[in-house]
C-alpha positions as CSV (number, residue, x, y, z in Angstrom):
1,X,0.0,0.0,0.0
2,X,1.6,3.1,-1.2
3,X,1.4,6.4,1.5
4,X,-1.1,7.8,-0.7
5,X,-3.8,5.1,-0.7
6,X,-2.9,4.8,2.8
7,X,-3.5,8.3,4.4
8,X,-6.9,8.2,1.6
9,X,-8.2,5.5,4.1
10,X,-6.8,7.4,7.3
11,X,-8.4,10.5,6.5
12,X,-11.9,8.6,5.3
13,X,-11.7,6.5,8.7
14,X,-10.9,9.9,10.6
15,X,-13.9,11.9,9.1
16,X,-16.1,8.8,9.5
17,X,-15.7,8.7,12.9
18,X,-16.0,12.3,13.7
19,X,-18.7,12.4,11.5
20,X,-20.3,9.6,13.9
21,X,-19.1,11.5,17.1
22,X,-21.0,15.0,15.8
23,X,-24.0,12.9,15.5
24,X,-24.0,11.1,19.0
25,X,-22.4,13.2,21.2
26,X,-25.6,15.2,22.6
27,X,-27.1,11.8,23.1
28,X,-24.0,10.4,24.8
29,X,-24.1,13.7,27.4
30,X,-23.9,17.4,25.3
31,X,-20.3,16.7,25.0
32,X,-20.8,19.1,21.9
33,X,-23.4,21.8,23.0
34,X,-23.4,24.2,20.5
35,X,-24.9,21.8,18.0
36,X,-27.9,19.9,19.4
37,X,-30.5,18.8,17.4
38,X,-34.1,19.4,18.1
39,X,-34.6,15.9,20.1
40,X,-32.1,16.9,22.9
41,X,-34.8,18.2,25.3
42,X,-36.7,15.1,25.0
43,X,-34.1,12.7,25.5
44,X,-32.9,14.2,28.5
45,X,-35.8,14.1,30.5
């Protein structure tokens, strides 16, 4: 695997993931607050 191909996949996998923690964080305790989405409220009750 050449070190293009292979930071391609790093980067993807980084993103992914990030992508994934921007989405779940407020459920998993406002770790992000600025960003909640509209079902916050709720789920904190």
């Amino acid at each position: 695997m050449n070190a293009k191909r292979k930071a391609t996949l790093l980067g993807a996998l980084a993103m992914t993931a990030f992508y994934i923690l921007l989405i779940f964080a407020p459920a998993w305790g406002g770790l992000i607050t600025a960003e909640q989405p509209a079902t916050a409220p709720i789920a904190g009750k």
